[in-house]
C-alpha positions in Angstrom: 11.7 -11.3 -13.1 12.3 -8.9 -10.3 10.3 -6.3 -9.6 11.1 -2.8 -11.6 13.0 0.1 -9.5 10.8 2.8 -8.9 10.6 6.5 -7.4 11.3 7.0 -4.1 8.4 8.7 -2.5 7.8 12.5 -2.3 9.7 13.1 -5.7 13.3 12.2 -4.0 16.1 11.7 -6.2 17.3 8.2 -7.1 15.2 5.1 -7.6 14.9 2.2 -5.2 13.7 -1.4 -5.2 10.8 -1.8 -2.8 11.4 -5.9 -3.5 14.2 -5.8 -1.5 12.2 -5.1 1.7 10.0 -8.8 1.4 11.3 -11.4 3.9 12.4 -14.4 2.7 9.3 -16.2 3.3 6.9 -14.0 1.7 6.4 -16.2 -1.4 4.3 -18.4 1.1 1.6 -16.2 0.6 1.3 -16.6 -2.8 1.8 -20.3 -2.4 -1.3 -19.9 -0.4 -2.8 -18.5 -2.9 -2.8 -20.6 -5.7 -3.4 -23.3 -3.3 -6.8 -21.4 -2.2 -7.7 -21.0 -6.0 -6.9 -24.7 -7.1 -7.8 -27.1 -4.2 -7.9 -29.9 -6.3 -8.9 -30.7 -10.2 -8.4 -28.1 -12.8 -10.6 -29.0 -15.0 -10.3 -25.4 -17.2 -6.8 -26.4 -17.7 -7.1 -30.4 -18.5 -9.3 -28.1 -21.7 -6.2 -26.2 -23.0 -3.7 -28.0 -22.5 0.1 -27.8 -21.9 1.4 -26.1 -25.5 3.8 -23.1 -24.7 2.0 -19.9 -25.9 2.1 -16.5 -24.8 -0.5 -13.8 -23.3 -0.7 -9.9 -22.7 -1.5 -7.9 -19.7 -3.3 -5.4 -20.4 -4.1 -2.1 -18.6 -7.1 -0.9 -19.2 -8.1 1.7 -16.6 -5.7 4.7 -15.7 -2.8 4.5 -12.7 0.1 3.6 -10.4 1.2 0.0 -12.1 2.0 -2.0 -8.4 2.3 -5.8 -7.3 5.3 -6.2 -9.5 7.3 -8.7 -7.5 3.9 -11.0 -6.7 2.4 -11.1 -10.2 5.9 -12.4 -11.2 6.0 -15.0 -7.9 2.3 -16.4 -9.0 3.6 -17.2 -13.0 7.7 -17.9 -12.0 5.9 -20.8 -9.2 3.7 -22.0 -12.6 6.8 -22.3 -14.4 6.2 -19.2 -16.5 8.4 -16.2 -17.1 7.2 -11.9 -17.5 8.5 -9.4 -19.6 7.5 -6.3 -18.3 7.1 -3.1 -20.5 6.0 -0.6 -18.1 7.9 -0.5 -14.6 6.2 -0.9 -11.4 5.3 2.5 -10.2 4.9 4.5 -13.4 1.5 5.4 -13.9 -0.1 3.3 -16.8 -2.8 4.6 -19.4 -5.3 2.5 -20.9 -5.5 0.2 -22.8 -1.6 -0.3 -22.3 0.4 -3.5 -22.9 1.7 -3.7 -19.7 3.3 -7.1 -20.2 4.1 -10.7 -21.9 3.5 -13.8 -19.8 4.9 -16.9 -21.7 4.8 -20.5 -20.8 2.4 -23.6 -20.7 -1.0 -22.6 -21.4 -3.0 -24.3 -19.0 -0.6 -22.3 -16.6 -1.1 -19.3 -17.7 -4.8 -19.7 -16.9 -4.2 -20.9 -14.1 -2.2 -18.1 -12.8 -4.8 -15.7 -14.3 -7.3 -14.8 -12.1 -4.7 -15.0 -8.8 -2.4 -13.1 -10.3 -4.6 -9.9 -11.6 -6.4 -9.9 -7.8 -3.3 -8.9 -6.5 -2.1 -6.8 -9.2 -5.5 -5.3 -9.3 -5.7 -4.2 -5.8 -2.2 -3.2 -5.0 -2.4 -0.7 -8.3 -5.7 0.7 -6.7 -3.8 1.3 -3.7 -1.2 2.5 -5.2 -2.7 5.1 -7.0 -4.4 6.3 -4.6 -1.5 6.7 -2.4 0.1 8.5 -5.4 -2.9 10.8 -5.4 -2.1 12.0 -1.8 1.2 11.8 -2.2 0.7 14.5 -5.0 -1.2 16.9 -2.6 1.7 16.8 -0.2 4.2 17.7 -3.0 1.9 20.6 -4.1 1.2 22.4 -0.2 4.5 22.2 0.5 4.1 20.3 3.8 6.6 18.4 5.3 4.6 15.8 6.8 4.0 12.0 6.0 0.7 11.1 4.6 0.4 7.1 6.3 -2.3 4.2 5.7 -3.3 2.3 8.9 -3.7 -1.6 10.1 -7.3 -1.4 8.2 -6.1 -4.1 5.6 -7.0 -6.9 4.6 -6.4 -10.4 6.2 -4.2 -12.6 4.2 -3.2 -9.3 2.2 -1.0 -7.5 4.5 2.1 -7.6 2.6 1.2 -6.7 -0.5 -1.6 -3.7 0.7 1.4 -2.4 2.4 3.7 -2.9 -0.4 1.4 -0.8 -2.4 1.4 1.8 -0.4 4.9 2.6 -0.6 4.8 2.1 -4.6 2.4 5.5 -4.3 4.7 7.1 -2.4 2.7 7.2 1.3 4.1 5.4 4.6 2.9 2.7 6.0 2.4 3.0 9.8 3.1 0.4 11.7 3.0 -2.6 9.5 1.1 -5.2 12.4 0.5 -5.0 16.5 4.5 -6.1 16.7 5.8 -3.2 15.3 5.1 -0.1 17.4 2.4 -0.5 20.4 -0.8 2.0 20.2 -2.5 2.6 23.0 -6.2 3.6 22.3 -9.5 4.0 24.4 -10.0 0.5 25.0 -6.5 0.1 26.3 -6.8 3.2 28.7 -9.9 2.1 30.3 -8.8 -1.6 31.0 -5.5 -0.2 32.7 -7.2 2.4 34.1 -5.3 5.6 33.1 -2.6 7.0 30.5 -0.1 6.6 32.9 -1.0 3.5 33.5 -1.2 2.1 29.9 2.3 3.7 28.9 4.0 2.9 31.6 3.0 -1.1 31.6 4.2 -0.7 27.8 7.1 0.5 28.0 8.0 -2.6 30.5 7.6 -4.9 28.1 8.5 -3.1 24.8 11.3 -1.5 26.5 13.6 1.4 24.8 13.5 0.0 21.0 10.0 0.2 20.5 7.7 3.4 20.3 4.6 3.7 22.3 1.9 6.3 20.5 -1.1 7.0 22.2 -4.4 8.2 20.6 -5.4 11.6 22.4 -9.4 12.8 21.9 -8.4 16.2 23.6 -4.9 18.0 23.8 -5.4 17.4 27.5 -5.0 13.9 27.0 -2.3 14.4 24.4 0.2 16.0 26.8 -0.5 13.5 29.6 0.5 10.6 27.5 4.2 12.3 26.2 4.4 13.7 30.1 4.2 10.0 30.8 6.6 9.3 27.7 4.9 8.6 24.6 6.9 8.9 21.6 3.7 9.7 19.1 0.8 11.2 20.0 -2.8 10.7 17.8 -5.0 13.5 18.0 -8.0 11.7 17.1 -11.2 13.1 15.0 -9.8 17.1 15.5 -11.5 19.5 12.5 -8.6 20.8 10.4 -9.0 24.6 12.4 -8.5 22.5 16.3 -6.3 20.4 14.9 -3.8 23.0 14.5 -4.6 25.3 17.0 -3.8 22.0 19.4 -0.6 20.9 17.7 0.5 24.1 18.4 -0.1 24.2 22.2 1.1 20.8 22.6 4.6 21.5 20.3 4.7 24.5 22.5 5.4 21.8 25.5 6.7 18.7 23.9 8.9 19.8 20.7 10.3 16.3 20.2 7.1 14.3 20.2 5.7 13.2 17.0 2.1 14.2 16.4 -0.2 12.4 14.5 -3.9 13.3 13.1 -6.2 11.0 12.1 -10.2 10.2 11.9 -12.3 10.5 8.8 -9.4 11.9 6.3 -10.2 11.6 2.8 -8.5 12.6 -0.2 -10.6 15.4 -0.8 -10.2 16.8 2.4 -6.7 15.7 2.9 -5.0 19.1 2.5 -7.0 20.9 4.6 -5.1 18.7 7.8 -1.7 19.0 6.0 -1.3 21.8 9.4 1.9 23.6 10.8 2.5 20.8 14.4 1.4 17.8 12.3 4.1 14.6 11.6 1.7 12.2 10.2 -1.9 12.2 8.9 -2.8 8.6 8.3 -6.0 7.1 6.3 -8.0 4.4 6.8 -8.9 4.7 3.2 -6.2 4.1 1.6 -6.0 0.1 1.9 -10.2 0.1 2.7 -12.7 0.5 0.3 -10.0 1.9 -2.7 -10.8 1.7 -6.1 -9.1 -1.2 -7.7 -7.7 -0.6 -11.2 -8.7 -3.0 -15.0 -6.5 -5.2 -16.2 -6.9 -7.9 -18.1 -4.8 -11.2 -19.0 -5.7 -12.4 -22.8 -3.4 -15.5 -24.8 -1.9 -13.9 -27.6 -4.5 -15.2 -30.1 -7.5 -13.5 -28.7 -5.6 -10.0 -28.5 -8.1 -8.0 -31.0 -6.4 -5.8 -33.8 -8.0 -3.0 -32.1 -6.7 -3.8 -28.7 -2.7 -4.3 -30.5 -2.9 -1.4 -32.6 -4.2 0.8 -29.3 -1.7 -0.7 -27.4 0.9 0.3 -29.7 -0.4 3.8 -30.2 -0.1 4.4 -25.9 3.4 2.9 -26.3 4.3 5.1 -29.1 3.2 8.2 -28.0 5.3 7.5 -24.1 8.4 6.8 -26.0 
């Protein structure tokens, strides 16, 4: 089953299908995967056999619902189908019967565990993102609240997938995408100037070059050298501001971006006048990951089906 339609982020109107933006070879990942899960006997499986049965998910912690399209691409490879009753990006509450898995039962063991890491952690994400995405919306900043490349290896896709789900950006999705010149650039090619201009040689006029800036010194000599986005790295909320100002002053059409130990609690204290983009590490590093759970039909308890029913009553 393809992944639920969900709200655009900020609020916007309409509702949009963040599976359409995978690549056609993204399923590889969750080939890998399974394949990392089950190298070779599964013994847990030989146990239960191949009878067709039928199991819940079930929510059981509070949040953004994400990883649609890759929970479904871990059963649909097993040979098992999901009927979803909650769409991806409404937020969830516990304990919620989020979905039916059906097929072979070995299978749907099998799928089990790979299946709720993923949706696990992209609903952690998710939520989170939602969270910020909620402080925006209520300061009235026009801004984009961004993760960064602090993800996970193997994970990219769906951390990133995730993020959008909760309504934040993504920044540049890998190294290809946009080039980011930091410290360690500047001092091997041994200015700003430098660093841009070999850059833009090779990235040429479809690819923007940001450049992290420690002072606002630094931050107009990288757009005077042409820098689409400039980072003004580590600034207090007060500096911040008072130096997105100076350098808007000179360089109205360059993008300015703050980042460096933003947190959710101190996220709207940066959301400035002269700020584009605040982007947080947290987001995709060290977030929360949400409870669910994936039980065959027969060990659902009364008191889990009749709860269940009572959250899904009261939402309709």
């Amino acid at each position: 089953m393809a992944a639920m339609a969900a709200s655009l982020p900020g609020g916007g109107p309409g509702t949009v299908n963040w599976a359409d933006l995978l690549p056609p070879t993204w399923e590889r990942i969750v080939d890998a995967y399974l394949a990392d899960d089950t190298p070779s006997f599964d013994v847990g499986g030989f146990v239960v056999g191949s009878e067709e049965d039928e199991a819940w998910l079930l929510g059981k912690s509070a949040g953004v619902l994400a990883g649609v399209p890759f929970f479904d691409c871990v059963f649909r490879k097993l040979g098992c189908t999901v009927e979803w009753l909650a769409p991806e990006g409404e937020t969830i509450s516990p304990v919620a019967h989020v979905a039916t898995v059906r097929g072979p039962r070995r299978m749907l063991l099998l799928g089990e565990r790979t299946a709720l890491n993923i949706l696990t952690r992209a609903s952690g994400i998710a939520t989170e993102a939602a969270k910020a995405a909620a402080i925006k919306a209520s300061s009235g900043w026009a801004g984009e609240v961004a993760g960064t490349r602090k993800l996970t290896p193997g994970f990219r896709l769906v951390e990133k997938y995730a993020l959008l789900v909760g309504g934040c950006g993504t920044h540049r999705m890998d190294l290809s995408q946009m080039t980011m010149i930091k410290d360690n650039h500047v001092w091997a090619a041994g200015s700003i100037p430098k660093a841009v201009a070999k850059a833009r040689s090779a990235c040429g006029f479809s690819s923007k070059i940001e450049v992290e800036a420690r002072t606002l010194e630094e931050a107009k000599e990288a757009a005077s050298a042409g820098a689409d986005v400039v980072m003004l790295d580590n600034f207090e909320p007060d500096a911040l501001e008072a130096a997105a100002a100076a350098f808007k002053a000179a360089f109205p059409h360059v993008l300015v971006e703050a980042s460096g130990g933003i947190r959710l609690d101190t996220l709207g204290s940066y959301m400035r006048p002269g700020v584009d983009v605040l982007s947080m590490g947290s987001l995709t590093q060290g977030y929360p990951c949400l409870d669910f759970s994936l039980k065959l039909r027969k060990g659902i308890t009364s008191g889990e089906a009749n709860h269940a029913a009572e959250v899904a009553g009261a939402k309709a």
